[in-house]
C-alpha positions as CSV (number, residue, x, y, z in Angstrom):
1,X,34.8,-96.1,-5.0
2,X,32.5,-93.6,-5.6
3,X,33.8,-90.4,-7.9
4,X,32.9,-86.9,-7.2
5,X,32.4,-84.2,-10.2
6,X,34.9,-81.2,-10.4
7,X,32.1,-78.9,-8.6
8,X,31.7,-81.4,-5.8
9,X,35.8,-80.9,-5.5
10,X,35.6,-77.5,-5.5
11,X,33.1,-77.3,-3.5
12,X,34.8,-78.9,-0.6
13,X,37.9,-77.6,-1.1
14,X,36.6,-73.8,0.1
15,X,35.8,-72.9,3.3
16,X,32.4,-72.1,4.3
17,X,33.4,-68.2,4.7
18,X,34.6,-68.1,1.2
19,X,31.6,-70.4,-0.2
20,X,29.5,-67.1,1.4
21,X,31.7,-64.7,0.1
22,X,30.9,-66.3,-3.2
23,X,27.2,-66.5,-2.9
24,X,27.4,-62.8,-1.7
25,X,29.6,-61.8,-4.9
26,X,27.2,-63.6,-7.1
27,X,23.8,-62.0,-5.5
28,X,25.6,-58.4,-5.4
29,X,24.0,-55.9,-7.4
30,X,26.5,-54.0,-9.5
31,X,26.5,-50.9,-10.5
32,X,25.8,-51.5,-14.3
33,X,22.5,-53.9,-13.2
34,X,21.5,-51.1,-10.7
35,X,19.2,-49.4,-13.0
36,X,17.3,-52.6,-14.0
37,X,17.6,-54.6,-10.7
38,X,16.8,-51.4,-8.2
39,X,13.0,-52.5,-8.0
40,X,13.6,-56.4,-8.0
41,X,12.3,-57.0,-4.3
42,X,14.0,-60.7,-4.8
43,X,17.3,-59.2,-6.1
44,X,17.7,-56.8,-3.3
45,X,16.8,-59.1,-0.8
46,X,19.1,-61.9,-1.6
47,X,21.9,-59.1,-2.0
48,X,21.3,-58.0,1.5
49,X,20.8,-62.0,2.6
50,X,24.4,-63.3,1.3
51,X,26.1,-60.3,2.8
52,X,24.0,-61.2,6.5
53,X,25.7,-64.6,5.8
54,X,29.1,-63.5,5.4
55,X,28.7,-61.2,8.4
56,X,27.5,-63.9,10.6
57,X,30.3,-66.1,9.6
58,X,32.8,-63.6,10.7
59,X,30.8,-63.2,14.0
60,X,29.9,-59.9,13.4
61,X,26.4,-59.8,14.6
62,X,25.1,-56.0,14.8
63,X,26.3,-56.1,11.3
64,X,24.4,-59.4,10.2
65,X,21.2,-58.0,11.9
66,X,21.3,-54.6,9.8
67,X,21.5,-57.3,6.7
68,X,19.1,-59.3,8.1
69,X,16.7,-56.4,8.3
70,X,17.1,-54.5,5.1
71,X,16.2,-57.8,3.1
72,X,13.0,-57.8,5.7
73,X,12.0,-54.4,4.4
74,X,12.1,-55.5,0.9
75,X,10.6,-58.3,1.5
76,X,7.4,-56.8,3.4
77,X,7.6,-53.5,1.3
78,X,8.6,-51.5,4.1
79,X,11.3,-49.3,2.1
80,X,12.1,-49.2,-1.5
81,X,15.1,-48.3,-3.6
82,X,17.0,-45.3,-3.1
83,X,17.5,-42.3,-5.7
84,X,20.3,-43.7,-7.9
85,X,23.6,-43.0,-6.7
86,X,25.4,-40.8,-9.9
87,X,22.1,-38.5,-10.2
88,X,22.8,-35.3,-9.0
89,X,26.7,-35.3,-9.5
């Protein structure tokens, strides 16, 4: 009999919506990284790519397409971060 590790349980114990919600919680930029990760091409990508995932998953696909095509444009430099969100208040 072959034994799994405690990750692998885990693992399949979630679904795969909340294995994305997961990924998209863990690839979210927070507010308190914002400053430092608001360049990061990578970072803002992968945010925008985990929350596509959970969006296809719950078969919402105008929303997984806006996803899909934000992480594009920081991915082929087509837009860049926007002015930080407590400026100006």
């Amino acid at each position: 009999m072959q034994s799994t590790s405690p990750l692998a349980d885990a693992v399949q114990s979630l679904s795969t919506l909340e294995l994305a919600q997961a990924l998209a919680e863990r690839l979210a930029i927070t507010s308190n990284d914002w400053h430092r990760l608001k360049a990061n091409r990578q970072a803002q990508a992968g945010q925008q790519i985990g929350a596509a995932l959970v969006f296809l998953l719950k078969e919402q696909p105008e929303e997984t397409l806006l996803h899909l095509q934000q992480a594009t444009g920081w991915l082929d430099k087509s837009i860049s971060a926007p002015p930080c969100p407590t400026h100006g208040r």
